[in-house]
Structure formats: structure tokens, C-alpha cells
ZADREN-674495 format. One record per atom (N, C-alpha, C): residue number from 1; chain; x, y, z. Coordinates in steps of 0.02 Angstrom, whole numbers, plus 50000, padded with zeros to 5 digits. Example, Ala and Ser with C-alpha at 12.3 -4.5 7.8 and 13.67 -1.06 7.14 Angstrom:
<rs>
(1, 'A', (50660, 49716, 50390))
(1, 'A', (50615, 49775, 50390))
(1, 'A', (50660, 49835, 50390))
(2, 'A', (50642, 49888, 50354))
(2, 'A', (50684, 49947, 50357))
(2, 'A', (50645, 50002, 50394))
</rs>
This chain:
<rs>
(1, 'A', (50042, 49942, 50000))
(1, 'A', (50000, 50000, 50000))
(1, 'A', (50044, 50062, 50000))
(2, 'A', (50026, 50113, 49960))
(2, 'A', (50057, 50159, 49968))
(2, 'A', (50045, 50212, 50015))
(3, 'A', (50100, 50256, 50039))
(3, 'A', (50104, 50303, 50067))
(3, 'A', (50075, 50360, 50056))
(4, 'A', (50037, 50385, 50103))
(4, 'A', (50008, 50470, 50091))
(4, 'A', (50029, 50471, 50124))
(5, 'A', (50014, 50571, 50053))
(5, 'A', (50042, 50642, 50066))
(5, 'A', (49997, 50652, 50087))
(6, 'A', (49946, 50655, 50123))
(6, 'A', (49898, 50699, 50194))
(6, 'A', (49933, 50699, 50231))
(7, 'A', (49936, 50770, 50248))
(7, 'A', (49973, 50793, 50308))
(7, 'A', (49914, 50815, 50372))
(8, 'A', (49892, 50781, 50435))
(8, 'A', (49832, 50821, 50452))
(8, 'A', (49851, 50875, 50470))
(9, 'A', (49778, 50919, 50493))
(9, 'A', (49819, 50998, 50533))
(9, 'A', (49844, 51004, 50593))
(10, 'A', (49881, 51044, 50585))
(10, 'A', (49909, 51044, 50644))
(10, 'A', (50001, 51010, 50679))
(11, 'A', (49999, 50964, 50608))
(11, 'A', (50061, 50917, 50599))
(11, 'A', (50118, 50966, 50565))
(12, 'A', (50175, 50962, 50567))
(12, 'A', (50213, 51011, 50523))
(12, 'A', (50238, 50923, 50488))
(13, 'A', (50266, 50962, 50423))
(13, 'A', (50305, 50909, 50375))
(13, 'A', (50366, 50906, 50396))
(14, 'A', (50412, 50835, 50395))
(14, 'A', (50487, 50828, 50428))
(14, 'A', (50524, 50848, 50368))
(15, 'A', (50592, 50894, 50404))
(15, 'A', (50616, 50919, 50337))
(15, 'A', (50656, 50864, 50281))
(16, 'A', (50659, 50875, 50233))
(16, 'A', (50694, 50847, 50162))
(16, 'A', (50623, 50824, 50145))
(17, 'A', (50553, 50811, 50144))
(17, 'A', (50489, 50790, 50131))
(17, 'A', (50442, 50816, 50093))
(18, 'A', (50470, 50870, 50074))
(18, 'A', (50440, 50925, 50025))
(18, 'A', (50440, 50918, 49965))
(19, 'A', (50376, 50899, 49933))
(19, 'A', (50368, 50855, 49864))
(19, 'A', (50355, 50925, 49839))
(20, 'A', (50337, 50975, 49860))
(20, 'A', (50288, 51045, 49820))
(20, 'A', (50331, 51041, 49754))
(21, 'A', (50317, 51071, 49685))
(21, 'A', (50380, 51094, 49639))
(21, 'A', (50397, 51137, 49673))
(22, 'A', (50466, 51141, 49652))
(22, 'A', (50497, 51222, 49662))
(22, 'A', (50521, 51230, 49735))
(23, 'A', (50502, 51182, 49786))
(23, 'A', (50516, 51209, 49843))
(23, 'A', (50581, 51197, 49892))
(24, 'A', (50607, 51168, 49842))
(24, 'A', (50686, 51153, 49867))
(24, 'A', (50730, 51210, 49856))
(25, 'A', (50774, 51214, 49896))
(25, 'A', (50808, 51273, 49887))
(25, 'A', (50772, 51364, 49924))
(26, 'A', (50714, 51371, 49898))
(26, 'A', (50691, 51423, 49925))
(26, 'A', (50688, 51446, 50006))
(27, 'A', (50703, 51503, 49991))
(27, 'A', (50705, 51542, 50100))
(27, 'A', (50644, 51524, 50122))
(28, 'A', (50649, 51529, 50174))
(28, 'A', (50553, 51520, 50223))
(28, 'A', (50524, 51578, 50219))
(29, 'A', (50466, 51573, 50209))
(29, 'A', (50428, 51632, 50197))
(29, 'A', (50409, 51664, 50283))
(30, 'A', (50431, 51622, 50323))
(30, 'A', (50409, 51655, 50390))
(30, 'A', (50417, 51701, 50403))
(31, 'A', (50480, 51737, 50377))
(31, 'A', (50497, 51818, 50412))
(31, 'A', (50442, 51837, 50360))
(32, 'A', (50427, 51825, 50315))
(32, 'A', (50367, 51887, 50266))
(32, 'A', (50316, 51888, 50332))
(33, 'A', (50295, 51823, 50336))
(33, 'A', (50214, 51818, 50360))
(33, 'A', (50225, 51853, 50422))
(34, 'A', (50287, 51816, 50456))
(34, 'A', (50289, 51881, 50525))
(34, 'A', (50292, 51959, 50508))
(35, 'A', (50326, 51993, 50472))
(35, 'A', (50326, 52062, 50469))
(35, 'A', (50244, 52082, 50443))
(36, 'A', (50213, 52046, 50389))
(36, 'A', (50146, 52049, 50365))
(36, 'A', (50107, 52064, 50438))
(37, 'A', (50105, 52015, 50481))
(37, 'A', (50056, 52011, 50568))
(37, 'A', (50075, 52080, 50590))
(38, 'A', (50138, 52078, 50606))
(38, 'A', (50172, 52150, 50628))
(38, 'A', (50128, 52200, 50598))
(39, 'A', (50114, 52228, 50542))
(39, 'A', (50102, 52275, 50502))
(39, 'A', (50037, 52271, 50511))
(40, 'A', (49984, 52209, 50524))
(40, 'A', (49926, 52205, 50511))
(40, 'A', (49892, 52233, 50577))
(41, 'A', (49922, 52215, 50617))
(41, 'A', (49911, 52224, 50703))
(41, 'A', (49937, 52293, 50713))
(42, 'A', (49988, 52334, 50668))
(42, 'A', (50004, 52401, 50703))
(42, 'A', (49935, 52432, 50653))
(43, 'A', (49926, 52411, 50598))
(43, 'A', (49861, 52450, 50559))
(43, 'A', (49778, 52433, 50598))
(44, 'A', (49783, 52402, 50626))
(44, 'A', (49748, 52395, 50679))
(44, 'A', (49725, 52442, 50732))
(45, 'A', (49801, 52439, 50761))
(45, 'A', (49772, 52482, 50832))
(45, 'A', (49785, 52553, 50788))
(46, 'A', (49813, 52557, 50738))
(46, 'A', (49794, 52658, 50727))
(46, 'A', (49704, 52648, 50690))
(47, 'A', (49682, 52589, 50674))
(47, 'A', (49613, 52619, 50659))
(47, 'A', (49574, 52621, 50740))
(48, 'A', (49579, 52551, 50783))
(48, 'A', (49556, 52585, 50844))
(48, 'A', (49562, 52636, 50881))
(49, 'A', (49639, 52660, 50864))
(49, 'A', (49642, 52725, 50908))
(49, 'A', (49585, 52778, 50863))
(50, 'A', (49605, 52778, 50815))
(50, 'A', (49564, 52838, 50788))
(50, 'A', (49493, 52846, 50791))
(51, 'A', (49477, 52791, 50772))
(51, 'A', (49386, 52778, 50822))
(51, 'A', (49379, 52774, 50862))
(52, 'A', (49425, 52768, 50913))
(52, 'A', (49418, 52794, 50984))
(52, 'A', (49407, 52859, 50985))
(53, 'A', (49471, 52902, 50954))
(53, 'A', (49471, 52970, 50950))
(53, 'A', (49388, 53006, 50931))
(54, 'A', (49387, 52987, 50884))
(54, 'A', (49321, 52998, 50850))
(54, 'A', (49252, 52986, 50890))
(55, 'A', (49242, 52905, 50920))
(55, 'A', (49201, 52912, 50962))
(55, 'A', (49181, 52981, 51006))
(56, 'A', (49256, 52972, 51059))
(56, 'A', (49258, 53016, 51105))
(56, 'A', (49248, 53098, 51105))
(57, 'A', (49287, 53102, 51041))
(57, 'A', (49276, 53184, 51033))
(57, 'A', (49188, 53211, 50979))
(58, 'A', (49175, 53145, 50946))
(58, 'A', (49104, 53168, 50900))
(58, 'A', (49138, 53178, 50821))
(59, 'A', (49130, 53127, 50794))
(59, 'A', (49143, 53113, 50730))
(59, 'A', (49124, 53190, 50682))
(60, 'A', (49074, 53213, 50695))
(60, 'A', (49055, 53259, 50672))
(60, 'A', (49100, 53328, 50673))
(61, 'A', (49139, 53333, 50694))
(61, 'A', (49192, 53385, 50740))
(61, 'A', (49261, 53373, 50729))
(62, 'A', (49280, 53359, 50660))
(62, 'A', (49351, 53355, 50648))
(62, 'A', (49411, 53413, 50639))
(63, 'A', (49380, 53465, 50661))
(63, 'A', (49409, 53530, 50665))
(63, 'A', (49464, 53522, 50724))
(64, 'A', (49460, 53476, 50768))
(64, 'A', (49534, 53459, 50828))
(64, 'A', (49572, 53423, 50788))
(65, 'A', (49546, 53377, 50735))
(65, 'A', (49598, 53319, 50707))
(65, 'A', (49649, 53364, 50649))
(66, 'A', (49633, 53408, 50618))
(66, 'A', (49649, 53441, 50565))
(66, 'A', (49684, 53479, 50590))
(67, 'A', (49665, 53536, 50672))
(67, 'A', (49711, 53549, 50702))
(67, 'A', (49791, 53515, 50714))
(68, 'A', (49771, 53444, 50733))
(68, 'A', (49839, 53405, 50784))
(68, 'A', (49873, 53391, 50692))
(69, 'A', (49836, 53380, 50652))
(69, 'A', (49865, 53362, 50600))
(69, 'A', (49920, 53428, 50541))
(70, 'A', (49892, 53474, 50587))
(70, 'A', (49931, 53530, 50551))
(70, 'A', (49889, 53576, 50485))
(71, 'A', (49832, 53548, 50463))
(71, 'A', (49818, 53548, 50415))
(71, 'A', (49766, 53631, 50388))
(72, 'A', (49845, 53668, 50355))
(72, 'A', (49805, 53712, 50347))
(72, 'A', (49742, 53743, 50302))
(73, 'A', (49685, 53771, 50343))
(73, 'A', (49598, 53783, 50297))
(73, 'A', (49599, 53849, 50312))
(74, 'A', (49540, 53874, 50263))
(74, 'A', (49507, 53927, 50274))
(74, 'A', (49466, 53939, 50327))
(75, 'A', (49465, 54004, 50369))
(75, 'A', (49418, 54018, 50428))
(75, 'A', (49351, 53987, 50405))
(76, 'A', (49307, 53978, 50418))
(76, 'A', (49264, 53968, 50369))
(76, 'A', (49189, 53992, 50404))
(77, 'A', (49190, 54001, 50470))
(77, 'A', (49140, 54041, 50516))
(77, 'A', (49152, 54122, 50514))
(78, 'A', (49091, 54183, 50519))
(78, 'A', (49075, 54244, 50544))
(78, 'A', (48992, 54243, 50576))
(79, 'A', (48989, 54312, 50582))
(79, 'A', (48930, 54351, 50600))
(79, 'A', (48946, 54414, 50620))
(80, 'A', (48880, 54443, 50622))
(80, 'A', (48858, 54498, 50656))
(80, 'A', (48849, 54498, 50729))
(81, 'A', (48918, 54510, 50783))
(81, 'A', (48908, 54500, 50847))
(81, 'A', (48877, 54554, 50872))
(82, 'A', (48851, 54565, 50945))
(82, 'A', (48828, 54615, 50963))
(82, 'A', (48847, 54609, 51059))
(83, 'A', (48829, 54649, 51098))
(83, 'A', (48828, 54629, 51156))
(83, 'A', (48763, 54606, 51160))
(84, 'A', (48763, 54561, 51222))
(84, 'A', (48702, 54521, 51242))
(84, 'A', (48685, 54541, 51305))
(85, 'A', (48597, 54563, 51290))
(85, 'A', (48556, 54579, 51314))
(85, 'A', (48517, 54513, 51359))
(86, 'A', (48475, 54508, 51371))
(86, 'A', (48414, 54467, 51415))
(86, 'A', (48380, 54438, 51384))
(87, 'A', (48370, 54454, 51324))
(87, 'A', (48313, 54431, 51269))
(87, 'A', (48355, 54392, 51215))
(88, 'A', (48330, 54380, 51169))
(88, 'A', (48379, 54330, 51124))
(88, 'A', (48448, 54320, 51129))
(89, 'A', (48468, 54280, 51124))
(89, 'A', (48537, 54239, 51126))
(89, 'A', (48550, 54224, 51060))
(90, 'A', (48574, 54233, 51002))
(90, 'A', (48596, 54209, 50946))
(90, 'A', (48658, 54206, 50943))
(91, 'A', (48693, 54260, 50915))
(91, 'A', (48767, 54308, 50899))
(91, 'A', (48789, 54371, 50960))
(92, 'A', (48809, 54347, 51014))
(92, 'A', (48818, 54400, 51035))
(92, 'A', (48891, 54374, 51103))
(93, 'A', (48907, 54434, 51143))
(93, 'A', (48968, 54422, 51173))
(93, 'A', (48922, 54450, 51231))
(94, 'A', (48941, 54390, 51298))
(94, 'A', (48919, 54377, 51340))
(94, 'A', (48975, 54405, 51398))
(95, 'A', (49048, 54405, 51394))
(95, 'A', (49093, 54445, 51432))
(95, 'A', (49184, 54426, 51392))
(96, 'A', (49197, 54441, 51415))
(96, 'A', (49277, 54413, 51376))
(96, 'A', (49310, 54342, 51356))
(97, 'A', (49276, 54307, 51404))
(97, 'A', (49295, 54232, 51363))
(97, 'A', (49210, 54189, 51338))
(98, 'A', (49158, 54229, 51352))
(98, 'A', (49104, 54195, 51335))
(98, 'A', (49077, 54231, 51292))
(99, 'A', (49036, 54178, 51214))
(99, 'A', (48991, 54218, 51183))
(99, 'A', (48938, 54154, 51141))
(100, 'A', (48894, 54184, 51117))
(100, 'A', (48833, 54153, 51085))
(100, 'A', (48844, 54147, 51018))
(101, 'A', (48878, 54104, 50970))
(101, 'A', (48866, 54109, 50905))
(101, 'A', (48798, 54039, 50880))
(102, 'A', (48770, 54063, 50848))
(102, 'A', (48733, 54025, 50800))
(102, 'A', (48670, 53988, 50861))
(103, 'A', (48651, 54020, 50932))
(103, 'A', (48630, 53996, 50983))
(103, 'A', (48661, 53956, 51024))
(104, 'A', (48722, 53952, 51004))
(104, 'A', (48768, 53914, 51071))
(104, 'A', (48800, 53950, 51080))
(105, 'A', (48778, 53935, 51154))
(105, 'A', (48871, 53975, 51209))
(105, 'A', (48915, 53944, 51217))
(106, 'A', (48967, 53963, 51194))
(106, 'A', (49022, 53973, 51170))
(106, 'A', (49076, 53985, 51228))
(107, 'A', (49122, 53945, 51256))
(107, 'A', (49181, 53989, 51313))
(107, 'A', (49251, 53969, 51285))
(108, 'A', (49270, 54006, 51288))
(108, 'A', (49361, 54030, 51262))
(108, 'A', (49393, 53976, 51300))
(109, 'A', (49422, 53901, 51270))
(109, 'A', (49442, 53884, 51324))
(109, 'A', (49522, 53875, 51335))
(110, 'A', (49554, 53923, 51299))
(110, 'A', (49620, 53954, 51303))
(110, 'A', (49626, 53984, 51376))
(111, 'A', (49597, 54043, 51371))
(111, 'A', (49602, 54101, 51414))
(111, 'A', (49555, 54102, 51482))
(112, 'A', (49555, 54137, 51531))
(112, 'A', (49500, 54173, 51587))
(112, 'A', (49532, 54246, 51575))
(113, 'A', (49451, 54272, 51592))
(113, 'A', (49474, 54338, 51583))
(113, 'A', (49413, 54358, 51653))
(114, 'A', (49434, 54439, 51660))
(114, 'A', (49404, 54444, 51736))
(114, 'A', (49327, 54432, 51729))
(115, 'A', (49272, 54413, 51766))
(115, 'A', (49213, 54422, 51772))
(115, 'A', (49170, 54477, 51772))
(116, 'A', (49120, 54487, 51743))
(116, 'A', (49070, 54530, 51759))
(116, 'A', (48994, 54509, 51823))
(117, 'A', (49003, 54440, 51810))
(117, 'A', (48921, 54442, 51838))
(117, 'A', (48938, 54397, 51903))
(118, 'A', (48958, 54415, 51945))
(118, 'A', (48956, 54512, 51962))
(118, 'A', (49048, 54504, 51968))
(119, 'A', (49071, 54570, 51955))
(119, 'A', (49121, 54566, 51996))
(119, 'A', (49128, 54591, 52029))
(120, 'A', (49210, 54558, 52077))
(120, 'A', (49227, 54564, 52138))
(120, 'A', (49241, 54643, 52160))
(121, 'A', (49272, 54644, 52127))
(121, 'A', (49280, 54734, 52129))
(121, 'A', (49281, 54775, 52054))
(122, 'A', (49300, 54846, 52075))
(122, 'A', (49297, 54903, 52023))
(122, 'A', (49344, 54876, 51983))
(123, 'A', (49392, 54871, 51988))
(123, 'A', (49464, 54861, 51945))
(123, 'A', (49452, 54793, 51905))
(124, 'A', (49391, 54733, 51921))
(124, 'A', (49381, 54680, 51876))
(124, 'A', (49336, 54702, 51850))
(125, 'A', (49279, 54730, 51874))
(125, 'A', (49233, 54764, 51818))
(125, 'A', (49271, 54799, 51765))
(126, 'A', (49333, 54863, 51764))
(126, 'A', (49342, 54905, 51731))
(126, 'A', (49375, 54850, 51668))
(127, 'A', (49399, 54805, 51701))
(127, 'A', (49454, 54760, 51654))
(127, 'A', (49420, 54707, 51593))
(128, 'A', (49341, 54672, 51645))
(128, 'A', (49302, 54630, 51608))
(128, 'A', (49278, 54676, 51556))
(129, 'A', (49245, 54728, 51574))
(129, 'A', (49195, 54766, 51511))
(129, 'A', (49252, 54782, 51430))
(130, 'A', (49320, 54803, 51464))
(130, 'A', (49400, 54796, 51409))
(130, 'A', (49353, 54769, 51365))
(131, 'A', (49391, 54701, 51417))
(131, 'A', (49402, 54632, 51367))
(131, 'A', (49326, 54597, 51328))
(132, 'A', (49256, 54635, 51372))
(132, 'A', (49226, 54611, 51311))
(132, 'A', (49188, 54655, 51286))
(133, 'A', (49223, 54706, 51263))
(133, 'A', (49223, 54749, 51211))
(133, 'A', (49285, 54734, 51145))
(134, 'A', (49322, 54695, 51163))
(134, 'A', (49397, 54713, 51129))
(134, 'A', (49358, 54637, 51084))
(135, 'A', (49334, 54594, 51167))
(135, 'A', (49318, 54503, 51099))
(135, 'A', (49262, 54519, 51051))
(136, 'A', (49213, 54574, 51080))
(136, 'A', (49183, 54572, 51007))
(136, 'A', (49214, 54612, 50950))
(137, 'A', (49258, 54659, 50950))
(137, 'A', (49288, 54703, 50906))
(137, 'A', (49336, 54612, 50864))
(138, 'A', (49349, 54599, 50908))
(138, 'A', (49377, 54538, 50859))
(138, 'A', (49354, 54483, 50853))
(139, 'A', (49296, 54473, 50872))
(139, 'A', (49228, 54439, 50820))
(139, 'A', (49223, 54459, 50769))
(140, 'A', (49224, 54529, 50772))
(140, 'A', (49166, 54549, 50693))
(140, 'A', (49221, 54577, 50663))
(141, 'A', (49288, 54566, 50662))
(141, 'A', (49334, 54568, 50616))
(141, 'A', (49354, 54537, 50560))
(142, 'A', (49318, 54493, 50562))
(142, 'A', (49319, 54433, 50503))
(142, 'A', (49297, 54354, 50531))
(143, 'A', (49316, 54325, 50470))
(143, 'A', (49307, 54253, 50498))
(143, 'A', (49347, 54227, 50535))
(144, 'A', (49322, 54169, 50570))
(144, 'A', (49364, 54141, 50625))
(144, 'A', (49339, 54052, 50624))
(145, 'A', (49370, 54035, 50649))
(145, 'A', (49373, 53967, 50639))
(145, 'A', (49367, 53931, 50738))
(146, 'A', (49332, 53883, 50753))
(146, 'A', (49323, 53872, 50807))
(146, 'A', (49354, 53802, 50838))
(147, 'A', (49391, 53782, 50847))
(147, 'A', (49416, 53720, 50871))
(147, 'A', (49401, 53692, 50937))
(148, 'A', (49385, 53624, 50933))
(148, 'A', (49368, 53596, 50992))
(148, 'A', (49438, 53550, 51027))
(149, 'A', (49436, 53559, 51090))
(149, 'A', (49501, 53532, 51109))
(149, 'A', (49472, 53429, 51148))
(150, 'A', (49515, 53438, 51213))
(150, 'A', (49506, 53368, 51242))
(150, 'A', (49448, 53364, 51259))
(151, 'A', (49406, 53440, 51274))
(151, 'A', (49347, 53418, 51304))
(151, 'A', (49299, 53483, 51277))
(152, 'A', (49233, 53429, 51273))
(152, 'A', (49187, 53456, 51216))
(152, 'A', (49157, 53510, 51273))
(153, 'A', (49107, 53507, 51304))
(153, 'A', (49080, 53553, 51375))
(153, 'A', (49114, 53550, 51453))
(154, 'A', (49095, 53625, 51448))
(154, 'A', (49135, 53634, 51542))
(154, 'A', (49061, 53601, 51577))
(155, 'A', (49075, 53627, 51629))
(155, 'A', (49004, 53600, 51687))
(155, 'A', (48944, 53622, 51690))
(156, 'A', (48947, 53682, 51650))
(156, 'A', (48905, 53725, 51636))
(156, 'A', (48861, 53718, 51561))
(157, 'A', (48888, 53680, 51551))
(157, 'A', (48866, 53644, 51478))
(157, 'A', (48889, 53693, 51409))
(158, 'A', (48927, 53759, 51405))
(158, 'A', (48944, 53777, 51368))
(158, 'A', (48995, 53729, 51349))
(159, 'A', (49014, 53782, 51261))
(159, 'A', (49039, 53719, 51220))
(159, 'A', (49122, 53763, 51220))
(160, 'A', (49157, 53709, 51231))
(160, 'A', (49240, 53743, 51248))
(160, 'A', (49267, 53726, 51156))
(161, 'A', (49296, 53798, 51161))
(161, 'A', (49328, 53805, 51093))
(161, 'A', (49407, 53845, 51115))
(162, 'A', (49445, 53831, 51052))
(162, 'A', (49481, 53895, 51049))
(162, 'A', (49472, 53935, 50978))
(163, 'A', (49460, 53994, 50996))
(163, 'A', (49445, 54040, 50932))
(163, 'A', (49508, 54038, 50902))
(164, 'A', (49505, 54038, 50834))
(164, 'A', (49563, 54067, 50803))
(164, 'A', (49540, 54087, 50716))
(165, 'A', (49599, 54136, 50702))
(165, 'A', (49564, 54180, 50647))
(165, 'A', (49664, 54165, 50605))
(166, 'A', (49657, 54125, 50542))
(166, 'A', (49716, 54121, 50510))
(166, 'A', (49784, 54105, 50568))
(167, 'A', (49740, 54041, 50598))
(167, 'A', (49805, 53988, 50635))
(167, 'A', (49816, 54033, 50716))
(168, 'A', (49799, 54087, 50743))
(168, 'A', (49816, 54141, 50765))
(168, 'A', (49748, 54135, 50845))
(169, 'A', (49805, 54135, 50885))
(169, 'A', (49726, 54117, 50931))
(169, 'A', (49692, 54191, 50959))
(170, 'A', (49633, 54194, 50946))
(170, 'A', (49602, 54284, 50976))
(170, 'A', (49631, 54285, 51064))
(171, 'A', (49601, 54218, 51075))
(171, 'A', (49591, 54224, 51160))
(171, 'A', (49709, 54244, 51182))
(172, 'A', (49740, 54231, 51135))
(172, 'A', (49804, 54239, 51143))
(172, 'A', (49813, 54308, 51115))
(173, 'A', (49767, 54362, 51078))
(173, 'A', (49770, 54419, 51067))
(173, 'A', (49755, 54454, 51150))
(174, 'A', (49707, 54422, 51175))
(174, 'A', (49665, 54474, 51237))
(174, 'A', (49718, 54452, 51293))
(175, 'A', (49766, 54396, 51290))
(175, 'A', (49796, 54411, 51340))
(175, 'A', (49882, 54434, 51314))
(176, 'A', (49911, 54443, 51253))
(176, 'A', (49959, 54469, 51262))
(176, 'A', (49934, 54548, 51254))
(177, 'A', (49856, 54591, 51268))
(177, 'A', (49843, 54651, 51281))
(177, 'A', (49830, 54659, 51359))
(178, 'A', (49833, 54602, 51393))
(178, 'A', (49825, 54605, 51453))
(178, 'A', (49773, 54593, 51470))
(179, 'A', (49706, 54593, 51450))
(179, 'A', (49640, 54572, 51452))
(179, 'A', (49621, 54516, 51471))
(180, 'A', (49675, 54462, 51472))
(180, 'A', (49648, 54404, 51472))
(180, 'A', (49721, 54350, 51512))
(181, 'A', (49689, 54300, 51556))
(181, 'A', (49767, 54255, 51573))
(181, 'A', (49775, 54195, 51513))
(182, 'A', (49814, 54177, 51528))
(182, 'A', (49804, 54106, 51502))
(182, 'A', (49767, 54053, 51535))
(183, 'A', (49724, 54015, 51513))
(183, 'A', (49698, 53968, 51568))
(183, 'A', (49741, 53915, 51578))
(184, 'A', (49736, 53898, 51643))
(184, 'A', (49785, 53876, 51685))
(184, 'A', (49733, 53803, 51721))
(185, 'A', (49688, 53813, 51728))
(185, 'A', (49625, 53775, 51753))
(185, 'A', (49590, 53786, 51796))
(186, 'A', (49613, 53855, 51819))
(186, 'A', (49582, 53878, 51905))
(186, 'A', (49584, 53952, 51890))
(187, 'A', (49516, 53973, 51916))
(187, 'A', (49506, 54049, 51921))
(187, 'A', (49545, 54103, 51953))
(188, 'A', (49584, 54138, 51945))
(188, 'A', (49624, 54179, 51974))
(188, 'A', (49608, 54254, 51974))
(189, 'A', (49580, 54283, 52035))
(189, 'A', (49558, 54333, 52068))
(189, 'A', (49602, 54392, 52008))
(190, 'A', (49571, 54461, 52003))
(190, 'A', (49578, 54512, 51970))
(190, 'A', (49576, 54578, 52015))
(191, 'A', (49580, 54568, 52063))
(191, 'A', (49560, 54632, 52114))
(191, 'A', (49641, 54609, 52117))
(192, 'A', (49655, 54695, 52156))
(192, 'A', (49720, 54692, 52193))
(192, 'A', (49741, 54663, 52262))
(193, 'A', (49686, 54653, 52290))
(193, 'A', (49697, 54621, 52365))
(193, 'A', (49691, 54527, 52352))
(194, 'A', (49691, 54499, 52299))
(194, 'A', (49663, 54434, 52267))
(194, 'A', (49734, 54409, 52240))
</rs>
């Protein structure tokens, strides 16, 4: 009776046993198939990471990815800002790092700048009304472009952006005029005794 070539699975073939054509002489293909896994498994975790990313930040909102990616666009947002009154909320500037575009409020989340409602003293009032007089003068200066960072809303449920107009951040205009700190993550008093 003759001998079979069934090999079951799982069995490897003993070497010199290799009837295939051609297969004498040739390298092992193992380093391919290993570097192939390698490659398949690192293309892997960059699609999970990125749908992670995506999950987390709102697929809809690729204005952070284009940011981290460098990728320079046109402003592509304006309006007609105004100060805000009691009555409608559309387009308007609410104090130096807060404002209403398109019915959402909006907070600078670069910068703090002093408070109005209420402030602590004269010298943060004199400084808040500045600065949001100066953010709407550079609202309605042109277009501006709105980026969302690690985190979509503060606690307050406004929506955290950083403004910027041609790569250029506004909220980094109001504080190299002094109007504004850098945010740091914690509110820091504006009175002189603070």
C-alpha cells in the first residue's frame, strides 16, 4: 500500500519531505508572514485608536483632528456679533471669554478673563467690560474658525473652543493686551487684594 501525502492539521512536514515543485532550495517565507502580522496588528490599533478618537471627541467635529494634524483651511465661520442683552441669545458676546454664536454659548477655552456677573471689585469690572468689548471688536473682524480641544463642554454645559482667525489664537490676542490670562485651570482673582 502506498504512502500518503495527507498531512493532518496541525502536523508540520519533517524536513527533506517537500514534494511541492519548486520548493527546494527556497528561503522560508516566515519572516514575510511575521513582518505581514506586525504591520497588520500596528494597522489595527491606529484604526482603533482613531475611532476611539472619533468616538470620544464626536465624529462630526474634525476641526481638533485637522488641528493636531497641522492641516492648513480657510476660517470658514462669521457674523454679526453684538453685546448680549436678556432677550435673544443668537450672535452676541456675553463677557471676555464667553459668547453666543449660532445659539450656542460658546467659552474661550484658552484664556480666563476677569468676570462681570458680578464682579469682585471696580478694577475687575473696569478690566472685564476691556476685554469684552475688545472680543467682540475681534469677532466681527472677520472670519474665524472654532476648534474643539480634549473636552467638548465645561460644567456649565457651554461648548469649549479655541477661537482662532488664520492659525492665530484671539483668546492669545486678549491676553498678550493684558485682558485676558492664560487658562491655567483655576480661576484667578483680578482685584488687587486677590
Amino acid at each position: 500500500m502506498a504512502k500518503s501525502k495527507v498531512v493532518p492539521i496541525g502536523r508540520t512536514r519533517k524536513s527533506g519531505n517537500d514534494d511541492r515543485p519548486g520548493a527546494a532550495g527556497k528561503p522560508s517565507r516566515s519572516g514575510q508572514s511575521s513582518r505581514r502580522r506586525r504591520l497588520a496588528g500596528l494597522f489595527a490599533a491606529v484604526i482603533i485608536a482613531v475611532g476611539g478618537w472619533l468616538a470620544y471627541t464626536g465624529a462630526g467635529n474634525l476641526s481638533g483632528f485637522l488641528a493636531l494634524a497641522g492641516t492648513p483651511r480657510p476660517d470658514p465661520l462669521s457674523a454679526a456679533f453684538s453685546i448680549c442683552s436678556e432677550s435673544r441669545r443668537v450672535n452676541c458676546v456675553v463677557d471676555g471669554d464667553t459668547f453666543w454664536f449660532e445659539g450656542r454659548k460658546i467659552r474661550i477655552a484658552d484664556i480666563d478673563t476677569p468676570e462681570l456677573s458680578p464682579p469682585r471689585c471696580e478694577a475687575e469690572r473696569i478690566k472685564g467690560e476691556a476685554a469684552k468689548f475688545r472680543l467682540l471688536a475681534l469677532l466681527n473682524a472677520g472670519k474665524f474658525s472654532l476648534l474643539a480641544g480634549f473636552r467638548d463642554e465645561d460644567k456649565y454645559g457651554r461648548k469649549l473652543r479655541t477661537v482662532t482667525r488664520a492659525g492665530k489664537s484671539l483668546g492669545g490676542v486678549l491676553v498678550q493686551e493684558g485682558l485676558a490670562r492664560s487658562w491655567d485651570g483655576a480661576r484667578h482673582g483680578w482685584c488687587q487684594s486677590q
